[in-house]
N, C-alpha and C positions, 0 to 999 in steps of 0.2 A: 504494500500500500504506500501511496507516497503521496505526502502534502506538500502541493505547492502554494505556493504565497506569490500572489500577486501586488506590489504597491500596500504589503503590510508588512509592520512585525509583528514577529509573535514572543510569548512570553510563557516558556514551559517552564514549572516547577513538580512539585509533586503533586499536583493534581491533574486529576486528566479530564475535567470540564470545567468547560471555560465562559467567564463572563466577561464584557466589555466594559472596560475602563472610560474614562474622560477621556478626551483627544487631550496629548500632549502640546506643548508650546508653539513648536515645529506643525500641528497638522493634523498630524500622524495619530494611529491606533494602533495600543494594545489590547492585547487579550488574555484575560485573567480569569483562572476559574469559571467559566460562563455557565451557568445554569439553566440554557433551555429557554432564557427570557429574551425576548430584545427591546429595546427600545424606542419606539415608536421614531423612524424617520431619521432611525442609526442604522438602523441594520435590516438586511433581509437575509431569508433561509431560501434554499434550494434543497429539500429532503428528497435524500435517495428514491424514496417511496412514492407514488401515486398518492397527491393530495385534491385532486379536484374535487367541487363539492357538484354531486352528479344530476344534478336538480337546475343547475347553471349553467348556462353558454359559456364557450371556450371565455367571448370577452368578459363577459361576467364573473368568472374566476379569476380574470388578472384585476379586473377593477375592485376587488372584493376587498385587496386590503386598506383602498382610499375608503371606502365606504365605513369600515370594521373602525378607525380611527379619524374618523370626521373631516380626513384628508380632501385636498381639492381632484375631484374627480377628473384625471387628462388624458382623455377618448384620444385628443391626437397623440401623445406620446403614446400610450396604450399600441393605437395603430401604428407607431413607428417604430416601436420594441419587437413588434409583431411580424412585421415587414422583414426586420434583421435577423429575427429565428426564422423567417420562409414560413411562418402560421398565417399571413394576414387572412388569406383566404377559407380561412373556419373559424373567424370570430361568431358567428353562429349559430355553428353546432353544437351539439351535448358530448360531454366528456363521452359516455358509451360508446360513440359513432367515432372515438378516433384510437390514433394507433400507442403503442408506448413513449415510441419513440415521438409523439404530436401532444402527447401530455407532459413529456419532460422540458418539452419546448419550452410550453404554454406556462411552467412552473419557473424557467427561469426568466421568463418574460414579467410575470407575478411577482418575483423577486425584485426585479430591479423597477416595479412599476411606479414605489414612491420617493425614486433619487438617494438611497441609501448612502450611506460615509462609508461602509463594508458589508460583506455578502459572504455568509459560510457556504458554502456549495458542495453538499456529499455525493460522489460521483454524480454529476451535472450530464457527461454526456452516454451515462448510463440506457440503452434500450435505442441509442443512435446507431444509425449507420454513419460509412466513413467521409461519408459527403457533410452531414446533420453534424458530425461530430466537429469538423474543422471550422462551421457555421457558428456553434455556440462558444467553440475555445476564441475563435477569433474577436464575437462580441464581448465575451469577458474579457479581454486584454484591451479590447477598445475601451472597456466600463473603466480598469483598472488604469490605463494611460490618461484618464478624463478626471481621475484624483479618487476612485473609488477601489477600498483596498478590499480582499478576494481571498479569501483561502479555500483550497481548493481541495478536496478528497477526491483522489482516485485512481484506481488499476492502471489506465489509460495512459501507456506510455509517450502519447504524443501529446501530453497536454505540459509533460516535459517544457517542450520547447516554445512555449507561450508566456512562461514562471521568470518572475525575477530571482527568488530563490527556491529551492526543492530542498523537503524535508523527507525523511525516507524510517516510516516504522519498520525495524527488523526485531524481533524476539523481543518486541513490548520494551522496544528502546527507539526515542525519538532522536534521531541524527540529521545533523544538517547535510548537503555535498555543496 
């Protein structure tokens, strides 16, 4: 498994869940023991898992988290996040009618749909093909070069080369290369 770090640092000690600190002087985020929480318009998730809520249109699920937190609802960013994973064209369909790989899209699109400071991503290009894959590593480096910092989980050895730094779990020891 290997973590890459996009435009973050990171700050391992002896815990292995992590919460988000203040942004330091410089900008910048770490991350300390995070528990699961984030903070409203700091951070987004990309969970490895299928989160769509199935009752919802594709756009409807990425709007979901402006709505959840009284955020301003932006239909056009929406459709421009959309655009750069190649979903715009099933903003309204229902999660049932798409494929895995059209839900992980649709999640990372969700993720970045309220301008986050950082974005945990557990295998992101998870249930892609090698086309889909290059599509979303590319837009997270774009997110990441635009001052939005990224960590990244996952098998995917070509997301390698998108990383300002790779972290690499071997025997339940976190190593940097």
């Amino acid at each position: 498994v290997a973590i890459v770090a996009l435009n973050v640092i990171l700050c391992v000690g002896a815990a292995t869940i992590f919460e988000p600190c203040p942004p330091k002087e410089d900008g910048s985020y770490m991350l300390c023991h995070w528990a699961g929480r984030m903070i409203v318009g700091l951070g987004g998730v990309i969970p490895q898992g299928q989160s769509a809520l199935k009752s919802l249109t594709v756009l409807e699920n990425i709007l979901l988290p402006a709505q959840i937190y009284n955020s301003e609802v932006d239909i056009a960013r929406a459709k421009n996040l959309m655009g750069a994973a190649g979903i715009e064209h099933l903003e309204n369909e229902m999660p049932n009618e798409l494929s895995g790989g059209e839900l992980r899209r649709m999640a990372v699109v969700r993720a970045l749909i309220l301008k986050p400071a950082f974005v945990f991503a557990d295998e992101p290009t998870n249930d892609l093909d090698e086309e889909n894959t290059q599509i979303i590593l590319k837009l997270l480096r774009k997110t990441a070069d635009n001052g939005v910092g990224i960590m990244l989980v996952s098998h995917e050895s070509e997301a390698a080369n998108f990383a300002d730094k790779l972290y690499a779990m071997k025997g339940g020891t976190l190593s940097g290369e």
